[in-house]
PDB file of N, CA, C and O in Angstrom:
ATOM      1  N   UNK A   1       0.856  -1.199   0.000  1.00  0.00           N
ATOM      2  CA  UNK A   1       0.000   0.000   0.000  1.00  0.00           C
ATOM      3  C   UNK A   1       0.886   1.240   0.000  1.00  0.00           C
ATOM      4  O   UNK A   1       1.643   1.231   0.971  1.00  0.00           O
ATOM      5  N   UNK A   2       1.025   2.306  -0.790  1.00  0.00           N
ATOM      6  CA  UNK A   2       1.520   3.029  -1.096  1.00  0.00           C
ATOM      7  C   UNK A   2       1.182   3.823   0.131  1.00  0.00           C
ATOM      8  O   UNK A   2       0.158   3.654   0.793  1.00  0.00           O
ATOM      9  N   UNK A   3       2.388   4.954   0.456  1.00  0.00           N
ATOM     10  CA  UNK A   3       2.401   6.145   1.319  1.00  0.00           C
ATOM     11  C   UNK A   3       1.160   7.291   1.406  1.00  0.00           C
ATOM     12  O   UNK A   3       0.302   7.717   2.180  1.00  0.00           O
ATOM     13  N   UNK A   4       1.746   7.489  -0.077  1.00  0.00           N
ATOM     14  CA  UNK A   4       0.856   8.476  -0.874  1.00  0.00           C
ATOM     15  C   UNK A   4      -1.138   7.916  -0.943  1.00  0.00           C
ATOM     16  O   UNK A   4      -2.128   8.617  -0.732  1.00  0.00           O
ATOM     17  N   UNK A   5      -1.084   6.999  -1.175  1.00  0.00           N
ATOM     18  CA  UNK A   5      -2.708   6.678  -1.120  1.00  0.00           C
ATOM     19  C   UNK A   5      -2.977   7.025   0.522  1.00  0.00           C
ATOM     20  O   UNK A   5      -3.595   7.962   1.027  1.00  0.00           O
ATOM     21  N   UNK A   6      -2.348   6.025   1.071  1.00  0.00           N
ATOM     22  CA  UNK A   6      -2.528   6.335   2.882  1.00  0.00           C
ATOM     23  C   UNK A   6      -2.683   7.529   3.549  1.00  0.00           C
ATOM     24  O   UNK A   6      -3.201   7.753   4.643  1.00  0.00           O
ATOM     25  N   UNK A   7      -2.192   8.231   2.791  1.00  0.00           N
ATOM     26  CA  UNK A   7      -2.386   9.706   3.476  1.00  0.00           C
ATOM     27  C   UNK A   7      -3.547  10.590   2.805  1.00  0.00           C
ATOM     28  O   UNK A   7      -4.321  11.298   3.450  1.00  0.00           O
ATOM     29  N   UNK A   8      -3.548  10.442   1.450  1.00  0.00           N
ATOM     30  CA  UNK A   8      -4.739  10.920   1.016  1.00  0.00           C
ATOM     31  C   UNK A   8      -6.377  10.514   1.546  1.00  0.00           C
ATOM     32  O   UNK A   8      -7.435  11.096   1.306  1.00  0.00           O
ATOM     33  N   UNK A   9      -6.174   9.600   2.145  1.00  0.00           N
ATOM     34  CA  UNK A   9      -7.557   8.320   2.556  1.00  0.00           C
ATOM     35  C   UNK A   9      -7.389   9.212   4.584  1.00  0.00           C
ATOM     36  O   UNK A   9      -8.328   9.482   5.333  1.00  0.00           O
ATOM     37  N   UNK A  10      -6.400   9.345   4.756  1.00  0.00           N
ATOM     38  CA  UNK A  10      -6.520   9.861   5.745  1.00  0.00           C
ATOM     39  C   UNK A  10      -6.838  11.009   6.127  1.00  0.00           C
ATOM     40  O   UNK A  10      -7.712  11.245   6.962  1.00  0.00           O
ATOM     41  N   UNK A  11      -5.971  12.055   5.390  1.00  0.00           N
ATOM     42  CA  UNK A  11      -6.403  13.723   4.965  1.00  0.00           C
ATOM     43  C   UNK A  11      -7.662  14.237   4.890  1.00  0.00           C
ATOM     44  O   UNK A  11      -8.218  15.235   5.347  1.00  0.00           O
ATOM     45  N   UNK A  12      -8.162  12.787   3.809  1.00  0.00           N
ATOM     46  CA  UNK A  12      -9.801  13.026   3.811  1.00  0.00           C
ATOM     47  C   UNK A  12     -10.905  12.575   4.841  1.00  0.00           C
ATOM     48  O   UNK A  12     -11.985  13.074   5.159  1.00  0.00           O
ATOM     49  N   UNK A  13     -10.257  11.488   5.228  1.00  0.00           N
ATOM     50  CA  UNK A  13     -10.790  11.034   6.746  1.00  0.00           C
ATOM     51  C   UNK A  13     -11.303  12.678   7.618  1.00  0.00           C
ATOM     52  O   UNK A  13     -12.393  13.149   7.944  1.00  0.00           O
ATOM     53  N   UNK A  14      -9.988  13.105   7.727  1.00  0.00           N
ATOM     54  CA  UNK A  14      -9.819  14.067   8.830  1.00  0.00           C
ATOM     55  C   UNK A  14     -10.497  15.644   8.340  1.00  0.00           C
ATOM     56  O   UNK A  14     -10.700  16.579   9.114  1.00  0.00           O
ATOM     57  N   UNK A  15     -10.683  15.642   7.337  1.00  0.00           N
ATOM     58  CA  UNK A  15     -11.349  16.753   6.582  1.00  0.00           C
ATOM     59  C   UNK A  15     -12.807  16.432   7.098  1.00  0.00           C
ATOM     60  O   UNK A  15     -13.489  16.985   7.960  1.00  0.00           O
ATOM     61  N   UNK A  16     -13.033  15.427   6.336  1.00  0.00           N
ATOM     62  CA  UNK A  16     -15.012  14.787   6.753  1.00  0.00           C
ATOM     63  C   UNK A  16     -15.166  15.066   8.363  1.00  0.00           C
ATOM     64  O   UNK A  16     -15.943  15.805   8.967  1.00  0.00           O
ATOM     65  N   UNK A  17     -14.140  14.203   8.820  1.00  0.00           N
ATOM     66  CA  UNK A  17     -14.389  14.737  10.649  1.00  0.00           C
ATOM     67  C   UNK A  17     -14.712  15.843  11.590  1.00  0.00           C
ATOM     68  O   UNK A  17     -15.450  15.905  12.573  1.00  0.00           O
ATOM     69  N   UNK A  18     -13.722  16.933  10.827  1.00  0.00           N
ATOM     70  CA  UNK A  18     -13.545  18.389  10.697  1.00  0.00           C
ATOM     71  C   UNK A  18     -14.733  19.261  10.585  1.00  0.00           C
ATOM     72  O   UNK A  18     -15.125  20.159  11.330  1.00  0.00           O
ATOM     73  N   UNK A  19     -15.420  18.591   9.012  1.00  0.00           N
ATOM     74  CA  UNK A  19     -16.376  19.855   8.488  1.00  0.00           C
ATOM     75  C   UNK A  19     -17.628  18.790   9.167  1.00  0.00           C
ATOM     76  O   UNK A  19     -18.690  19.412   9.115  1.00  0.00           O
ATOM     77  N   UNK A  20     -17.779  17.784   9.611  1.00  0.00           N
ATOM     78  CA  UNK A  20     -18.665  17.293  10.865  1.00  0.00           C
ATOM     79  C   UNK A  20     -18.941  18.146  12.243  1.00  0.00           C
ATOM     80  O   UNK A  20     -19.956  18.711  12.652  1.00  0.00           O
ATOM     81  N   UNK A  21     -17.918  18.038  12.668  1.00  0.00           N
ATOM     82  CA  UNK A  21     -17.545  18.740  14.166  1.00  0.00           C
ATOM     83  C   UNK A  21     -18.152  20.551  13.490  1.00  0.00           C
ATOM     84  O   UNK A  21     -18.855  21.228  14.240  1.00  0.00           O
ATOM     85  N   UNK A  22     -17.913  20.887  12.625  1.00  0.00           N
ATOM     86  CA  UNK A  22     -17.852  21.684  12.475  1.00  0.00           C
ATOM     87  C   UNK A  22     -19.848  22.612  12.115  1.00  0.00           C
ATOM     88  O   UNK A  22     -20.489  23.589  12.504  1.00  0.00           O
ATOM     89  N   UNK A  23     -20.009  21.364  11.102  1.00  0.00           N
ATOM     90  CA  UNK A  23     -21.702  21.628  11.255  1.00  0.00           C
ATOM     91  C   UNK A  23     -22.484  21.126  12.288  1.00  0.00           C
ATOM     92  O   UNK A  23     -23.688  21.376  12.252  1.00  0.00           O
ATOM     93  N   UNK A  24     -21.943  20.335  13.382  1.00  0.00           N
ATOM     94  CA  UNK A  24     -22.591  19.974  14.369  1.00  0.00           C
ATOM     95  C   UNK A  24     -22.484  21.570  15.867  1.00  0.00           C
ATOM     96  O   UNK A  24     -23.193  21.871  16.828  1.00  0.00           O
ATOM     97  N   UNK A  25     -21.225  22.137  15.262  1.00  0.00           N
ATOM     98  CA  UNK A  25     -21.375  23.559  16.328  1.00  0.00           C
ATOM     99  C   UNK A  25     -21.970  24.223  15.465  1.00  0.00           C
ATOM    100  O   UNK A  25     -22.329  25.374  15.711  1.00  0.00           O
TER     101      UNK A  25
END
């Protein structure tokens, strides 16, 4: 599994989480 995929899958993980937390305040 490449670096580069792993982090993109994560980045976006943490983005979705983000603008979650974010419409939930």
């Amino acid at each position: 599994m490449p670096w580069t995929a792993f982090f993109m899958f994560f980045n976006r993980t943490c983005t979705r989480l983000v603008v979650f937390f974010l419409v939930i305040l």
